[in-house]
C-alpha positions as CSV (number, residue, x, y, z in Angstrom):
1,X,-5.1,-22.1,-24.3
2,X,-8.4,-24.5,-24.7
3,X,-11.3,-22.8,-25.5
4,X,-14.6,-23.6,-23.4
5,X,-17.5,-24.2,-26.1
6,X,-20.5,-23.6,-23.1
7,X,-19.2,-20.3,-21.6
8,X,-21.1,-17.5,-22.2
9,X,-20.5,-14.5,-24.2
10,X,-18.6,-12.2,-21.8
11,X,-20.8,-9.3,-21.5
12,X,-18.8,-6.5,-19.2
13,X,-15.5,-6.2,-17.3
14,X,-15.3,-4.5,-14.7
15,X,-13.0,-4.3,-11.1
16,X,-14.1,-3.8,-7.4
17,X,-12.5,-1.5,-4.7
18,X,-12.8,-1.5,-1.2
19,X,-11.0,2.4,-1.5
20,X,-9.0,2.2,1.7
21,X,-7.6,5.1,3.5
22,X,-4.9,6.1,6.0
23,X,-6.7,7.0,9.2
24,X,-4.5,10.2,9.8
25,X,-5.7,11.1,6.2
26,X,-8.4,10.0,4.7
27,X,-8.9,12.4,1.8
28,X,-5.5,11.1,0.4
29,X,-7.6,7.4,0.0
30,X,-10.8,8.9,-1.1
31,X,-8.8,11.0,-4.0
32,X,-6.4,8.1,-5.1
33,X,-10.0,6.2,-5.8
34,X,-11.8,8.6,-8.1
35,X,-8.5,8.4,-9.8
36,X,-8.5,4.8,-10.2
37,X,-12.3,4.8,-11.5
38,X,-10.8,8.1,-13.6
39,X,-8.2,5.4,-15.1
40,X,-10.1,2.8,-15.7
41,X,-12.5,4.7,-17.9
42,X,-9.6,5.8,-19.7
43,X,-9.0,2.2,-20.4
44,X,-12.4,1.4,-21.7
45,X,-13.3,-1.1,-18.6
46,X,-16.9,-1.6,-18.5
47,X,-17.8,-0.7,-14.5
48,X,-16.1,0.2,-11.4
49,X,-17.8,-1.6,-7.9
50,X,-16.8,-0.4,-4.8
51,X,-16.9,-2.0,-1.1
52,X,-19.4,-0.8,1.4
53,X,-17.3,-0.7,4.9
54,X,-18.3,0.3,8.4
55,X,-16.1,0.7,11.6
56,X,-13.0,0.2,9.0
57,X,-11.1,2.2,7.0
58,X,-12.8,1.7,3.7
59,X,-15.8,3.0,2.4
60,X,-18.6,4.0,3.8
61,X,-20.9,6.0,1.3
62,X,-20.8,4.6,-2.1
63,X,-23.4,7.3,-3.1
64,X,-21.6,9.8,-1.9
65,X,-18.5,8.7,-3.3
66,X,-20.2,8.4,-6.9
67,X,-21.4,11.9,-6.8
68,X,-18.0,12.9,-6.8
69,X,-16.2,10.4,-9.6
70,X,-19.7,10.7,-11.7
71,X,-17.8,14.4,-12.2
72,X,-14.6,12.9,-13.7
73,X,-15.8,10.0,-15.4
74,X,-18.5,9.7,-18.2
75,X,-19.2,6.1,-19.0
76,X,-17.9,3.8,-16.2
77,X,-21.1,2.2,-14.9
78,X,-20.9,2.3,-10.8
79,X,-21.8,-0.6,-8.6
80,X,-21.7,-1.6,-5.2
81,X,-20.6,-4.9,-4.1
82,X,-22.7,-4.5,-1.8
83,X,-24.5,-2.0,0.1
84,X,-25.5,-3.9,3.5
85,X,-29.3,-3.0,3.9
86,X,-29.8,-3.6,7.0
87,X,-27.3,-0.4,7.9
88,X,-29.6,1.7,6.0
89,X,-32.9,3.0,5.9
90,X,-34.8,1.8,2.7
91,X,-36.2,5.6,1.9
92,X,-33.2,7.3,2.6
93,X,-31.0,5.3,0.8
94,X,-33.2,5.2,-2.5
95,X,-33.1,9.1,-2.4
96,X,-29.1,9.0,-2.3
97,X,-29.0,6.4,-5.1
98,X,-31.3,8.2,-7.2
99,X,-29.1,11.3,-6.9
100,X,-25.9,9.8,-7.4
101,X,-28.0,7.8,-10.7
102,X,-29.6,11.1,-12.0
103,X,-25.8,13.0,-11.6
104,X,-24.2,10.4,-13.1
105,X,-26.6,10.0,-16.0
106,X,-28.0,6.9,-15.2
107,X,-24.8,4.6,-14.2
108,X,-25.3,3.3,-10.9
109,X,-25.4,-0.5,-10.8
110,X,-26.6,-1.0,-7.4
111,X,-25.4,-4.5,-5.6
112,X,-27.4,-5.3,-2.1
113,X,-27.5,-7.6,0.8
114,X,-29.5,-8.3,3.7
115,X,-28.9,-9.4,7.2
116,X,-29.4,-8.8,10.6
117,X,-27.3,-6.2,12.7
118,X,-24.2,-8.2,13.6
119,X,-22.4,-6.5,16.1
120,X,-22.8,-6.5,20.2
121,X,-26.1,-5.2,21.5
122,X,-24.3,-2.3,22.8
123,X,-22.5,-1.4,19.6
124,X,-26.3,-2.2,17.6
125,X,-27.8,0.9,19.6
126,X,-25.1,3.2,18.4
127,X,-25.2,1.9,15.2
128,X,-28.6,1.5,14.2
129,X,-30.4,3.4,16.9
130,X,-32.5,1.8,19.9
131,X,-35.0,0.5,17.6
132,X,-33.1,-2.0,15.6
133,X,-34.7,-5.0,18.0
134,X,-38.0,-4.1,16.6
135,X,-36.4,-3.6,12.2
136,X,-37.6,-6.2,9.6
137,X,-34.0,-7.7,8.4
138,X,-35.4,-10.1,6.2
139,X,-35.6,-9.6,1.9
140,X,-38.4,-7.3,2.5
141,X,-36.3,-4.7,3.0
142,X,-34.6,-4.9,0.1
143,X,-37.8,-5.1,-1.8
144,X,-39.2,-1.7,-0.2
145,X,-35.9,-0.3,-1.6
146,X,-37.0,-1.5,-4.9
147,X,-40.3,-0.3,-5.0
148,X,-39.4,3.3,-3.7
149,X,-36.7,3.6,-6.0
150,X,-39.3,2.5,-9.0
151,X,-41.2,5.4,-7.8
152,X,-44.1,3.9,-5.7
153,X,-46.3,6.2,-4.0
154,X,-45.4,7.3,-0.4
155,X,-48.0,9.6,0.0
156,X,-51.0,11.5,-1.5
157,X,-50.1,15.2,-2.2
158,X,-53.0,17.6,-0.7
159,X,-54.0,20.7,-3.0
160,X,-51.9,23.6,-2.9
161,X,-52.6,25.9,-0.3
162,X,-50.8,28.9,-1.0
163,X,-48.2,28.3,1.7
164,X,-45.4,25.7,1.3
165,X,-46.3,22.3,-0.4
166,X,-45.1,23.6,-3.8
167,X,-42.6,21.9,-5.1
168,X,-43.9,18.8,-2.8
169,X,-43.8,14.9,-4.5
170,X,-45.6,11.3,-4.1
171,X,-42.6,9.6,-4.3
172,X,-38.7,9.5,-4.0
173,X,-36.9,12.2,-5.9
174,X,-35.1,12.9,-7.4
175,X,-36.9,9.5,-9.3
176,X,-34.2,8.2,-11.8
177,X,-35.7,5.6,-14.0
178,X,-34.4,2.7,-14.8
179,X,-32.2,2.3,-11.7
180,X,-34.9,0.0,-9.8
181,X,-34.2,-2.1,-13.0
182,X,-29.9,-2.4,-12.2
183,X,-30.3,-3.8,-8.7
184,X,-28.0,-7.1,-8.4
185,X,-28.3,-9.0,-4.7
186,X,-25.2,-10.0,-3.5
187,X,-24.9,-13.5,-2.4
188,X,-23.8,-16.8,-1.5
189,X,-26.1,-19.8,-0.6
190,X,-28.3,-21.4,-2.1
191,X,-31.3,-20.2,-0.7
192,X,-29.9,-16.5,-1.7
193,X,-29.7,-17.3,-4.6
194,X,-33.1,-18.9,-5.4
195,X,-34.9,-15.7,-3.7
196,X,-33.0,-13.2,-5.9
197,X,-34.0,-15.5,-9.1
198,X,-37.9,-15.2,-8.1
199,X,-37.7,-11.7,-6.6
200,X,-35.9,-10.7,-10.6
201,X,-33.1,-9.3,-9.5
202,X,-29.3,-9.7,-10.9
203,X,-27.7,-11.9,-9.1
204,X,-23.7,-11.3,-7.9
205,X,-21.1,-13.3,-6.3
206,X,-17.7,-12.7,-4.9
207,X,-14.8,-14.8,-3.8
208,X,-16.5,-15.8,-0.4
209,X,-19.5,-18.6,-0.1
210,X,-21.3,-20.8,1.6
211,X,-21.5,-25.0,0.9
212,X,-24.4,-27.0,2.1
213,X,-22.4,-30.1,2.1
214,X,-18.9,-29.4,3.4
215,X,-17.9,-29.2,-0.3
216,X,-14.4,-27.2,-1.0
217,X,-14.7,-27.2,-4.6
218,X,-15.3,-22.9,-5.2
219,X,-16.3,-23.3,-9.0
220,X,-18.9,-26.0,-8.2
221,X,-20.7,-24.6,-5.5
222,X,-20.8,-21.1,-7.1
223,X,-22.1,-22.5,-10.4
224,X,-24.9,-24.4,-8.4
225,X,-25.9,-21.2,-6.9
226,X,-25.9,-19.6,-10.2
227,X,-27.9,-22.3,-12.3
228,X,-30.6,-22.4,-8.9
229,X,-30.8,-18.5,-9.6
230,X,-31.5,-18.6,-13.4
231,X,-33.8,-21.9,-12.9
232,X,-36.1,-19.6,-10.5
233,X,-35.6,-15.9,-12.3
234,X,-38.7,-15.4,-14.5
235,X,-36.3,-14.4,-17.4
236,X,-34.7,-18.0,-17.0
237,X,-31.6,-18.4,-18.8
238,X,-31.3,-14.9,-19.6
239,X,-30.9,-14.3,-16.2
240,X,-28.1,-11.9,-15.6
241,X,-25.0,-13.0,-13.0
242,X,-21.8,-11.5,-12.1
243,X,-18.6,-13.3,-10.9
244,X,-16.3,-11.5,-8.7
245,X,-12.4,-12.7,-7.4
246,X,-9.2,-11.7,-6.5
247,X,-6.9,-12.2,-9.6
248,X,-3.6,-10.5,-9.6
249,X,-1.9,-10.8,-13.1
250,X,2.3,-10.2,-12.7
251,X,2.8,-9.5,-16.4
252,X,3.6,-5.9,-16.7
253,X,4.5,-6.2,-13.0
254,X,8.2,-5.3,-11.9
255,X,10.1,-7.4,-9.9
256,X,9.1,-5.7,-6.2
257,X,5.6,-5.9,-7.7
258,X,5.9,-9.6,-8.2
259,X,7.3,-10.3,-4.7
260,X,5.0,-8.1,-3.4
261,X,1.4,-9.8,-5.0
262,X,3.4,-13.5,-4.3
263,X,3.7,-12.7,-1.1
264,X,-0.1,-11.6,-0.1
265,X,-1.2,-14.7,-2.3
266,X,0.8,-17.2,-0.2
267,X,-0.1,-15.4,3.0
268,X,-4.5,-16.1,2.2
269,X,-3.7,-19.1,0.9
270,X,-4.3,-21.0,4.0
271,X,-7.9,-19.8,5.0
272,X,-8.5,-21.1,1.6
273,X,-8.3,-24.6,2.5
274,X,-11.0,-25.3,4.8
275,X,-14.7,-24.3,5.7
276,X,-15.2,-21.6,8.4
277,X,-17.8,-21.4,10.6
278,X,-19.7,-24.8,9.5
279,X,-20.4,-23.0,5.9
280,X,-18.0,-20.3,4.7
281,X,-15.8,-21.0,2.1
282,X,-13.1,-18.9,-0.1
283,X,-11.7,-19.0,-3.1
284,X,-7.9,-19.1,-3.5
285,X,-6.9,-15.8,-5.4
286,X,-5.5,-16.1,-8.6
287,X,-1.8,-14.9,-9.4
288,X,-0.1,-15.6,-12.3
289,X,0.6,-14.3,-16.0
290,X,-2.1,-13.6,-18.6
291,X,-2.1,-17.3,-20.6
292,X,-2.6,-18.7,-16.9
293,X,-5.5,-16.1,-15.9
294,X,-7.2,-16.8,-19.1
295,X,-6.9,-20.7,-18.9
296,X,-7.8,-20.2,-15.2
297,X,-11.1,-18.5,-16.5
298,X,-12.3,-20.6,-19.2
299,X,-12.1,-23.4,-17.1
300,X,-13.8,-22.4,-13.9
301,X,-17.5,-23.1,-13.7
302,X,-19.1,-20.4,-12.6
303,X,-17.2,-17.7,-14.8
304,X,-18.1,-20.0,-17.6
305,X,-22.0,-19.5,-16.2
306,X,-21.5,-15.6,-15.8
307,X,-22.4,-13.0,-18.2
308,X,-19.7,-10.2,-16.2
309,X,-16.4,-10.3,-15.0
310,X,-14.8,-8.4,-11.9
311,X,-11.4,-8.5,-10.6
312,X,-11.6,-8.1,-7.1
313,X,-8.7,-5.4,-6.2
314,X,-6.0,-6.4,-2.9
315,X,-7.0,-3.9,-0.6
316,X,-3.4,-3.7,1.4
317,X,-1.6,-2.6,-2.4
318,X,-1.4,0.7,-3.6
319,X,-2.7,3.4,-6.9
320,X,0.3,2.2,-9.1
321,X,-0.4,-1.8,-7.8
322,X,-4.0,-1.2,-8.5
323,X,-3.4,0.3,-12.0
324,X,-1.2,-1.9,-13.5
325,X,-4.0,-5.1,-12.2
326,X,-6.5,-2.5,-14.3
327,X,-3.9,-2.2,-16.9
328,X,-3.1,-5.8,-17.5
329,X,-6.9,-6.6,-17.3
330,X,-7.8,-3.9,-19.9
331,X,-4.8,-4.8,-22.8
332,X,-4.2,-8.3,-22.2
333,X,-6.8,-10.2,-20.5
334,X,-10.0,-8.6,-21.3
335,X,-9.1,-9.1,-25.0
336,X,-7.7,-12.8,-24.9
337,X,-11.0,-13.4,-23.9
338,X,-13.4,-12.2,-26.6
339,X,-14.1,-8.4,-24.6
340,X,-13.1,-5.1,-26.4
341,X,-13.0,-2.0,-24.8
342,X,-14.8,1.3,-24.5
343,X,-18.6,0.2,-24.8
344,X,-21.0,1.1,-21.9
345,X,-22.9,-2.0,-19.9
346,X,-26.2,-3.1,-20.8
């Protein structure tokens, strides 16, 4: 396998799940995914990311959802990729961050993105209340987030009265420091990128983008968007990104396995061919055995520009599917490529 002499050191591995569930039983899903994150810290992976869904069966509440594996795991750092702001209140969803940072001793690695409410005007008002028209959608939001969860001042606290008030703060709480520090923004232009660069956050992208130019090469236009984050992120070069895709390795696989992940790569093959919607673009997932995963990586662009690693997990397979990817990723992959197990991220 050829060795790429500009890649940088790998700094974390980790996985994302979108934690699907049956719609007649829901629990079963939830349960089979703090077992997965359960597994994976068994197997010394670095960080477990989870989907934020709404109106679908997946995820909803990655806060609440850490609360819970945050009592079966002890190391596995917890991201989101990504909470959508613009579902949340800024000050509501600090306080349930912060909790689910402070129970799980400081592990949440929180992923965000911003947009405007996308849905019919009718669905908007159930969804985000009558007053959505009126909501700031743009980055701002994201960076009141930040500043509540750093512990800026909401209020002044009058003097104690005698009656109530008592255990009353100035700010968030429960305030969990260090968390306003592990905020990535997950994105996919250009323009994304250069805003998280000057705003300082981490920046994060997945197996979905956008090209300026009609260009279809994935590993080119992500690496563009990396190198415009780091050139506009005060800490420059020692800018922190993450690389997210779909890669499927078949070793350790058994033979319905292998037909199985064959068949789900051949059937998203297609969309991968040309751009949606005047911009979107997607990378083909990657399925193969380890030598080919690990050639795959060292040659594409923007993992070679990335300081983590996350396999993105098929959301239509199942537990034992999903923990032979983990598997695979933790004994044969990870290590082929310079990563050893068992050491919490930075």
């Amino acid at each position: 396998m050829t060795s790429s002499p500009d890649a940088r050191p790998l700094r974390s591995l980790g996985f994302i799940h979108l934690v699907p569930f049956d719609r007649a039983d829901p629990g079963r899903g939830l349960r089979d995914g703090i077992e997965l994150f359960r597994y994976a810290e068994e197997l010394g992976l670095d960080s477990g990311w989870v989907r934020t869904r709404h109106l679908q069966y997946g995820l909803p509440s990655p806060a609440v959802f850490f609360a819970a594996v945050a009592q079966h795991t002890e190391r596995l750092g917890l991201g989101t990729a990504v909470i959508p702001v613009g579902h949340e209140n800024p000050f509501r969803l600090a306080e349930d961050l912060a909790t689910a940072d402070a129970l799980s001793g400081g592990r949440v690695l929180a992923g965000l993105s911003v947009h405007p409410p996308g849905y019919s005007d009718t669905v908007n008002d159930v969804v985000h209340d009558a007053g959505w028209r009126d909501e700031d959608y743009t980055y701002r939001r994201i960076e009141r987030l930040r500043e509540l969860l750093d512990g800026g001042q909401v209020r002044e606290i009058p003097v104690y009265s005698g009656i109530g008030g008592d255990l009353d703060s100035e700010r968030v709480e429960p305030h969990s420091p260090g968390l306003s520090d592990r905020l990535w923004y997950g994105g996919g232009s250009l323009r994304s990128a250069e805003w998280a660069g000057r705003a300082g956050f981490n920046w994060l992208v997945s197996n979905i983008s956008s090209t300026a130019d009609g260009d279809l090469d994935f590993s080119r236009v992500q690496r563009a968007q990396i190198d415009a984050f780091r050139a506009a992120h005060p800490e420059g070069d020692a800018a922190r990104a993450s690389v997210a895709r779909v890669i499927v390795p078949t070793d350790g696989a058994s033979p319905e396995q292998q037909r199985k992940y064959l068949a789900y790569a051949e059937a998203r093959t297609p969309r991968t061919e040309r751009v949606h919607g005047g911009k979107t673009i997607i990378a083909r997932d990657v399925l193969g055995s380890t030598d080919e995963i690990v050639e795959f990586i060292r040659q594409d662009l923007a993992f070679r520009a990335a300081d983590d690693y996350l396999f993105e997990l098929p959301f239509e397979f199942e537990l034992d599917d999903w923990k032979q990817i983990l598997r695979e990723l933790a004994t044969s992959i990870g290590p082929a490529l310079g990563w050893r197990p068992g050491y919490p991220p930075q």
